[in-house]
Biopython code that builds the backbone (N, CA, C, O; Angstrom):
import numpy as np
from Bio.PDB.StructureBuilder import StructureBuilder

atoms = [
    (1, "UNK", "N", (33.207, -84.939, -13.203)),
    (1, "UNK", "CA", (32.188, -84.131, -12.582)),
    (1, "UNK", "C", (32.412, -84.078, -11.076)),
    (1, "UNK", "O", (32.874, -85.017, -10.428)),
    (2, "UNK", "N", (32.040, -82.884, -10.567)),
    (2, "UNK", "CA", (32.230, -82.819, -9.015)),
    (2, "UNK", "C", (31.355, -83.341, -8.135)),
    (2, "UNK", "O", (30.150, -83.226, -8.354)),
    (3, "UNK", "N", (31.847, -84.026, -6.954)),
    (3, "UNK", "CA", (30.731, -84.690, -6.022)),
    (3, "UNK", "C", (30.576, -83.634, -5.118)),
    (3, "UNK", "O", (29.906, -83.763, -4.093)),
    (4, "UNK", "N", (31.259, -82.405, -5.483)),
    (4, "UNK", "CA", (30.939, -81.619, -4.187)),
    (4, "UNK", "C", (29.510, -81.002, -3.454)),
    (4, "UNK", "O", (29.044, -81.511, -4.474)),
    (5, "UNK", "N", (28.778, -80.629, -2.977)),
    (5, "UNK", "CA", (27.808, -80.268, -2.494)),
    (5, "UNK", "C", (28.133, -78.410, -2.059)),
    (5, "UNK", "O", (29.180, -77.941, -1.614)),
    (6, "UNK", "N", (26.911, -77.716, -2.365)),
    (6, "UNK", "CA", (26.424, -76.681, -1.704)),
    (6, "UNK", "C", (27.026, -76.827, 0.047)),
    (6, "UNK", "O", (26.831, -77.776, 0.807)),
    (7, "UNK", "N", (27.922, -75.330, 0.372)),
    (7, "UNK", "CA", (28.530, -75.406, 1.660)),
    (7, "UNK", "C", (27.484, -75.024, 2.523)),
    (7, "UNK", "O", (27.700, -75.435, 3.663)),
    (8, "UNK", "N", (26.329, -74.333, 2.401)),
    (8, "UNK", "CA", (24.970, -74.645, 2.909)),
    (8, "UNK", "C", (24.534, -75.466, 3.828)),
    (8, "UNK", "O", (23.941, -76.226, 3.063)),
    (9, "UNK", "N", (24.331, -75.983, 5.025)),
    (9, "UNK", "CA", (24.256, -77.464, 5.615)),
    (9, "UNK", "C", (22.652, -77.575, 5.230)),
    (9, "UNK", "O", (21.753, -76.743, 5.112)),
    (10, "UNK", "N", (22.721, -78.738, 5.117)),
    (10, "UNK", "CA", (21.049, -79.388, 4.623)),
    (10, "UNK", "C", (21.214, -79.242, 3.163)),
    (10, "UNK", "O", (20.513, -80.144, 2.705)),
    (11, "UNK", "N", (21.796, -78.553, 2.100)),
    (11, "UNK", "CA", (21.716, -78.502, 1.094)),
    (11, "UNK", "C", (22.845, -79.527, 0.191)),
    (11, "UNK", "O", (24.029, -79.365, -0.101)),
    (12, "UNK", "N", (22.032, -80.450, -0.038)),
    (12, "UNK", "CA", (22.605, -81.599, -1.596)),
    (12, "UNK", "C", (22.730, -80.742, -2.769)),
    (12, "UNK", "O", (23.230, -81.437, -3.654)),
    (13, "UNK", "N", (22.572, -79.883, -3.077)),
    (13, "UNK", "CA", (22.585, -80.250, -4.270)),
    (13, "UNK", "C", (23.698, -79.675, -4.658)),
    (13, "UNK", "O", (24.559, -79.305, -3.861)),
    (14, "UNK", "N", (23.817, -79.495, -6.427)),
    (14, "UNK", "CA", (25.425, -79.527, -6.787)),
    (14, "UNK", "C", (25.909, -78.177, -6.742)),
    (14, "UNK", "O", (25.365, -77.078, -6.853)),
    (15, "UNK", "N", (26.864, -78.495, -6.585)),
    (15, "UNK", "CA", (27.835, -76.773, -6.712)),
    (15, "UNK", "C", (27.256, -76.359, -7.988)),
    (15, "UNK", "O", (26.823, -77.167, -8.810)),
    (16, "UNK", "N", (27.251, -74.930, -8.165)),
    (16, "UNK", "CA", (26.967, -74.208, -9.264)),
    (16, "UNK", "C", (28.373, -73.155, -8.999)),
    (16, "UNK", "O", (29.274, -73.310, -9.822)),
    (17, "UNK", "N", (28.561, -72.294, -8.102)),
    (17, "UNK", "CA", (29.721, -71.067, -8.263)),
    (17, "UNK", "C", (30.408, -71.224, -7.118)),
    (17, "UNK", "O", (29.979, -71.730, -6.081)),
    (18, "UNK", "N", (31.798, -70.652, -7.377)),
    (18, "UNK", "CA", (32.567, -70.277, -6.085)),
    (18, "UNK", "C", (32.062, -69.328, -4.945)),
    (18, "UNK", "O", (31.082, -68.614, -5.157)),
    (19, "UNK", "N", (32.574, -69.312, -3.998)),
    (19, "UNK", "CA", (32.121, -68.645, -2.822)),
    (19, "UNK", "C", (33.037, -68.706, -1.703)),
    (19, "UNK", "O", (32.815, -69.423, -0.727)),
    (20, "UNK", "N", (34.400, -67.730, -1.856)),
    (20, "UNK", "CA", (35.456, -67.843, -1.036)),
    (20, "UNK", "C", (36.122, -69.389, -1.060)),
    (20, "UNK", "O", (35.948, -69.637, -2.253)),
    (21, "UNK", "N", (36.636, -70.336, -0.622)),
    (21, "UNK", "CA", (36.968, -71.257, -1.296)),
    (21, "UNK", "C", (35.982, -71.857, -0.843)),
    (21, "UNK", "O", (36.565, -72.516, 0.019)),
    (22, "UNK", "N", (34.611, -72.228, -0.729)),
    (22, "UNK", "CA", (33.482, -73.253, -0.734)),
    (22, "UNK", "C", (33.117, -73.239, -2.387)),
    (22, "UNK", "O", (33.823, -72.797, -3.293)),
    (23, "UNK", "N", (31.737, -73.888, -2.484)),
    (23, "UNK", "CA", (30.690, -73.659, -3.431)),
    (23, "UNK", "C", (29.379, -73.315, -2.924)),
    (23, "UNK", "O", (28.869, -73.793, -1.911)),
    (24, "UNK", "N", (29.110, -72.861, -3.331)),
    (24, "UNK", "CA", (27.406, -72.920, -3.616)),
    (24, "UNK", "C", (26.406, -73.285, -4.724)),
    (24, "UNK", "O", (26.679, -73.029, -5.896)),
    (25, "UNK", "N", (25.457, -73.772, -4.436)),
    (25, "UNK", "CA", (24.172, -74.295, -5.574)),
    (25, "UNK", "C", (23.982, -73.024, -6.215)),
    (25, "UNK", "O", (24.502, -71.986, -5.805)),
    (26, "UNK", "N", (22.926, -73.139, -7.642)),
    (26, "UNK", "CA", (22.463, -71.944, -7.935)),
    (26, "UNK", "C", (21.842, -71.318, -6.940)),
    (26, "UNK", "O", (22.461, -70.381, -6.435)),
    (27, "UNK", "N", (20.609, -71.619, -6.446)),
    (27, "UNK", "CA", (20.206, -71.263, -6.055)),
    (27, "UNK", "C", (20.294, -70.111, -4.317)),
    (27, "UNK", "O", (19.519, -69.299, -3.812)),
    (28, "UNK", "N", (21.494, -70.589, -3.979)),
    (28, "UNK", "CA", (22.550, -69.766, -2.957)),
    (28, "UNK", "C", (23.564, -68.803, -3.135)),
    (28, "UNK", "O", (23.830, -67.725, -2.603)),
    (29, "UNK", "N", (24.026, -69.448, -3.976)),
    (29, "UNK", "CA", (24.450, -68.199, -5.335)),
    (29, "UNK", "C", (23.938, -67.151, -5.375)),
    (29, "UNK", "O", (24.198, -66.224, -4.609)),
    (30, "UNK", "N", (23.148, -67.131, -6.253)),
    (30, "UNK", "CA", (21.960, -65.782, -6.068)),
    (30, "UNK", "C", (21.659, -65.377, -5.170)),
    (30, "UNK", "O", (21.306, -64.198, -5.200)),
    (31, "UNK", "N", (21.626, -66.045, -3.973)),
    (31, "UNK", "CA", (21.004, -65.392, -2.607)),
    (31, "UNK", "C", (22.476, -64.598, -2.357)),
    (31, "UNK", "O", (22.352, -63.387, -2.169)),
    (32, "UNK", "N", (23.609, -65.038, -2.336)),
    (32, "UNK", "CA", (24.464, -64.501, -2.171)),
    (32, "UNK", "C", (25.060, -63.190, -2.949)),
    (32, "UNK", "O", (25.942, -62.467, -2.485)),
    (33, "UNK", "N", (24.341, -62.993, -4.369)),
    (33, "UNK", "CA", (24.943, -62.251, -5.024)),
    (33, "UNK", "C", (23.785, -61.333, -4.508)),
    (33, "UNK", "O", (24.395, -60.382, -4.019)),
    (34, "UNK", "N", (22.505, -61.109, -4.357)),
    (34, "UNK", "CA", (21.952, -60.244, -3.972)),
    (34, "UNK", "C", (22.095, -59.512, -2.386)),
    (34, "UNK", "O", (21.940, -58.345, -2.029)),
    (35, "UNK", "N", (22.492, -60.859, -1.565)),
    (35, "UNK", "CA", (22.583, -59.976, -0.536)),
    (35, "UNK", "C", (24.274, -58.958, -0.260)),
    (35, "UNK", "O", (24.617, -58.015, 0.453)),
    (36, "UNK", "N", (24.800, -59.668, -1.088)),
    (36, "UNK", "CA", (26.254, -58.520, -1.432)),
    (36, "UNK", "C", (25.471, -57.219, -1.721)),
    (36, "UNK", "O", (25.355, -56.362, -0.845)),
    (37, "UNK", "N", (24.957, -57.081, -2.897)),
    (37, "UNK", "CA", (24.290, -55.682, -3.461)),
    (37, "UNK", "C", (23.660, -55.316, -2.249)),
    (37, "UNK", "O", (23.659, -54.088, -2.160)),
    (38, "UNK", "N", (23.230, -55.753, -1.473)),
    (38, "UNK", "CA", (22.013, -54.773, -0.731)),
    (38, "UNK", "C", (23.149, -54.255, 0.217)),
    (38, "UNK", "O", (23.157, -53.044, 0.434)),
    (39, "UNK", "N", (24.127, -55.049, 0.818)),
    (39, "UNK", "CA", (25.332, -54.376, 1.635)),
    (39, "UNK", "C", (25.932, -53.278, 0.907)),
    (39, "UNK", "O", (26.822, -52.626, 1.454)),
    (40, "UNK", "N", (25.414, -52.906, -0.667)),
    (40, "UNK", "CA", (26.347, -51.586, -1.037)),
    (40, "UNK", "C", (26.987, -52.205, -2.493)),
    (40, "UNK", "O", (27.303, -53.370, -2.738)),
    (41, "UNK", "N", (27.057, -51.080, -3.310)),
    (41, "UNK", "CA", (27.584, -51.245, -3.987)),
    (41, "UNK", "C", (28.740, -51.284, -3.810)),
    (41, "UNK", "O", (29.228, -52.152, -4.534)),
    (42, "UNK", "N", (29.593, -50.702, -3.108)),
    (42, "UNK", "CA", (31.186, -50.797, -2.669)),
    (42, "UNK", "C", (31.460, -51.986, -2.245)),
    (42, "UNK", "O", (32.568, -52.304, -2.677)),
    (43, "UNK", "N", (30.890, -52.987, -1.467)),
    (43, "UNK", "CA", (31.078, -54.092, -0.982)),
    (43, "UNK", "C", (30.937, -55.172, -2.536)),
    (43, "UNK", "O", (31.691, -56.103, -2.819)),
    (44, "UNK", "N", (29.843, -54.723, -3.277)),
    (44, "UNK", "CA", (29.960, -55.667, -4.279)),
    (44, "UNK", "C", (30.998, -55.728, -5.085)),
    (44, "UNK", "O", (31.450, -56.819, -5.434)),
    (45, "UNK", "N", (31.551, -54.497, -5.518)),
    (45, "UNK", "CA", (32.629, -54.040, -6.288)),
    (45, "UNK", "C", (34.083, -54.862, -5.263)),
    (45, "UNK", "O", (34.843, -55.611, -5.878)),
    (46, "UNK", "N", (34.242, -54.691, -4.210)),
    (46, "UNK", "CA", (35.339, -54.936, -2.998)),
    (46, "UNK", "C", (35.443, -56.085, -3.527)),
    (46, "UNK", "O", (36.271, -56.341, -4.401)),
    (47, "UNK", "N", (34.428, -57.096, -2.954)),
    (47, "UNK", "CA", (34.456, -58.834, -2.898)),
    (47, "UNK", "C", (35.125, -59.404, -3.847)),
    (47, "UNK", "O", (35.515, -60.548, -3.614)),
    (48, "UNK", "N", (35.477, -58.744, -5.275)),
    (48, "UNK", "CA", (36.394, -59.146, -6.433)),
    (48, "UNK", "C", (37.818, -59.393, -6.028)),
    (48, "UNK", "O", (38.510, -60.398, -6.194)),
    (49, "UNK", "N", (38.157, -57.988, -5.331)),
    (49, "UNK", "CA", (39.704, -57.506, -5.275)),
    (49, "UNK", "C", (39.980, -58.415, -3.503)),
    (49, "UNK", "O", (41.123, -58.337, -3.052)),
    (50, "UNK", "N", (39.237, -58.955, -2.919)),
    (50, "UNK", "CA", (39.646, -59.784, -1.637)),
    (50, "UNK", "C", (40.447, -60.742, -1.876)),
    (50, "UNK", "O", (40.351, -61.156, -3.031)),
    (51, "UNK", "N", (41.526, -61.480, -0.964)),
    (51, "UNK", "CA", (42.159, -62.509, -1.181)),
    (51, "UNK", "C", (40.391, -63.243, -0.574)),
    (51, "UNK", "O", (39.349, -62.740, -0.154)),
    (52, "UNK", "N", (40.929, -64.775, -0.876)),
    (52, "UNK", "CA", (40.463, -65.911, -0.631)),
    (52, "UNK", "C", (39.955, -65.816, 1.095)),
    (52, "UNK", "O", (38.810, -66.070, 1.470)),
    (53, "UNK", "N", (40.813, -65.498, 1.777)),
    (53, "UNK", "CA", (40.935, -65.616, 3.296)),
    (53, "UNK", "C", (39.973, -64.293, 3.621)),
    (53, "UNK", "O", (39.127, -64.534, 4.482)),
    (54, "UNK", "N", (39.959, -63.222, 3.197)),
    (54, "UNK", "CA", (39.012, -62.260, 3.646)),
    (54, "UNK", "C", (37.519, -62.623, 2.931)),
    (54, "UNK", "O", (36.595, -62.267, 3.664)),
    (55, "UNK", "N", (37.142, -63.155, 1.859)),
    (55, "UNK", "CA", (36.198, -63.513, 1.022)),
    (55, "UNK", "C", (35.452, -64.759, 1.921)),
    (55, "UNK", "O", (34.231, -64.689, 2.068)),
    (56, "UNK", "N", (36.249, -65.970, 2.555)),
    (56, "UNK", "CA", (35.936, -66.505, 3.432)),
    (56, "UNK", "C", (34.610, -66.069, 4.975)),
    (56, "UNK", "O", (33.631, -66.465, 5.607)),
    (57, "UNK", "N", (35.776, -64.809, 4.778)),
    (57, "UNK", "CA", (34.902, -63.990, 6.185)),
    (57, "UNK", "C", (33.310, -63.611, 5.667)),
    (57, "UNK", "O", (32.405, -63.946, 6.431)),
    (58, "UNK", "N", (33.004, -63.027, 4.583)),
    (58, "UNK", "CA", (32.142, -62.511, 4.245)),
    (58, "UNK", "C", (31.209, -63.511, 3.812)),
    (58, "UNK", "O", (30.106, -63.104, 3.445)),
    (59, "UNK", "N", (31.457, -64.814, 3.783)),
    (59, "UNK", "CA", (30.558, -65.808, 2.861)),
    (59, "UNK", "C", (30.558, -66.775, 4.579)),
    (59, "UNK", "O", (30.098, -67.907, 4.432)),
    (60, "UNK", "N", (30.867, -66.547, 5.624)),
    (60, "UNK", "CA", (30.412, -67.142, 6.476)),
    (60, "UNK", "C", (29.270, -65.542, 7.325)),
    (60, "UNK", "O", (28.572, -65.740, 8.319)),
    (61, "UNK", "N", (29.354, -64.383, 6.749)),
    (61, "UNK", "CA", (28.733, -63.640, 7.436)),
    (61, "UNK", "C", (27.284, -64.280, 6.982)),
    (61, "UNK", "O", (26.377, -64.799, 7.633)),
    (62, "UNK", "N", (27.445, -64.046, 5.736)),
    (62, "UNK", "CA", (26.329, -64.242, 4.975)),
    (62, "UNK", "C", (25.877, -65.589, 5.296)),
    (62, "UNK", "O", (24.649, -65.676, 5.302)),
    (63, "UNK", "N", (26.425, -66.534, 5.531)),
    (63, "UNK", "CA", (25.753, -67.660, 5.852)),
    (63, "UNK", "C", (24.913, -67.621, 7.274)),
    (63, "UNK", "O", (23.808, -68.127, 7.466)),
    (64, "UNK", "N", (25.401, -67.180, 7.846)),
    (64, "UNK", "CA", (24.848, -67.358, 9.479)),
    (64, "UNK", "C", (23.200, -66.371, 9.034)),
    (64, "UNK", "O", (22.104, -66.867, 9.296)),
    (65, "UNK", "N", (23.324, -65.062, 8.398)),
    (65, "UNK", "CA", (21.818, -65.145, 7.524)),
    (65, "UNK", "C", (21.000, -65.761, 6.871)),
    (65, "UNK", "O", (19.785, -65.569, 6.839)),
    (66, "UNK", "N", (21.767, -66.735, 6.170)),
    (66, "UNK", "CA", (21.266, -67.811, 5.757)),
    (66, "UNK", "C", (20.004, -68.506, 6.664)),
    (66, "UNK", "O", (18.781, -68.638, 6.709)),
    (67, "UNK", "N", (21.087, -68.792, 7.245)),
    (67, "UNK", "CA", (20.767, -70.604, 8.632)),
    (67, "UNK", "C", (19.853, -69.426, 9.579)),
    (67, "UNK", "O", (19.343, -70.135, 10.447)),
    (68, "UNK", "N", (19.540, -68.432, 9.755)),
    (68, "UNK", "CA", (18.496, -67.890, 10.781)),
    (68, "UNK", "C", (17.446, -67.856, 10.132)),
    (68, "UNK", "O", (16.416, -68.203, 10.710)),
    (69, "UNK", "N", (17.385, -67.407, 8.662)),
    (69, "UNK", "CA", (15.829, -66.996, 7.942)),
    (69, "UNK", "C", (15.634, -68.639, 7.401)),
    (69, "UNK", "O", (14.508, -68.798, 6.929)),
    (70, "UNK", "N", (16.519, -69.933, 7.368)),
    (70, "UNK", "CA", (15.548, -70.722, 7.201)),
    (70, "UNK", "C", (14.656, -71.550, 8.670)),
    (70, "UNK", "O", (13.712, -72.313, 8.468)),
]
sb = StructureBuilder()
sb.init_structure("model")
sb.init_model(0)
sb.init_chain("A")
sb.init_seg("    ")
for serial, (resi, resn, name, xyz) in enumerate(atoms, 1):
    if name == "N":
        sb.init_residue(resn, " ", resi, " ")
    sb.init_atom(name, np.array(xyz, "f"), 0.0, 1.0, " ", f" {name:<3s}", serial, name[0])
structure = sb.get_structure()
């Protein structure tokens, strides 16, 4: 089993999905899969076909949204 943690800071709890090469909890996950959709359906469709290194970029955009609305 993985000791890894949610790339989230403040967040313990366990990885649930990939997210460029981090993890995320469920619960960030979802935040993440919804705020892809609201950027567009093209962006949701895109984020598949990214290498690792551009997928990176987009899962630290999304984070810095994160860390302001909490």
């Amino acid at each position: 089993m993985s000791t890894q943690t949610c790339l989230i800071g403040g967040c313990t709890v366990r990885v649930y999905a990939p997210a460029g090469t981090g993890s995320l909890c469920k619960e960030h996950f979802l935040s993440f899969l919804t705020w892809r959709r609201k950027k567009g359906p093209a962006m949701f469709h895109k984020y598949g076909a990214m290498p690792m290194e551009e997928r990176d970029t987009v899962v630290a955009e999304w984070g810095k949204a994160v860390k302001a609305e909490e």
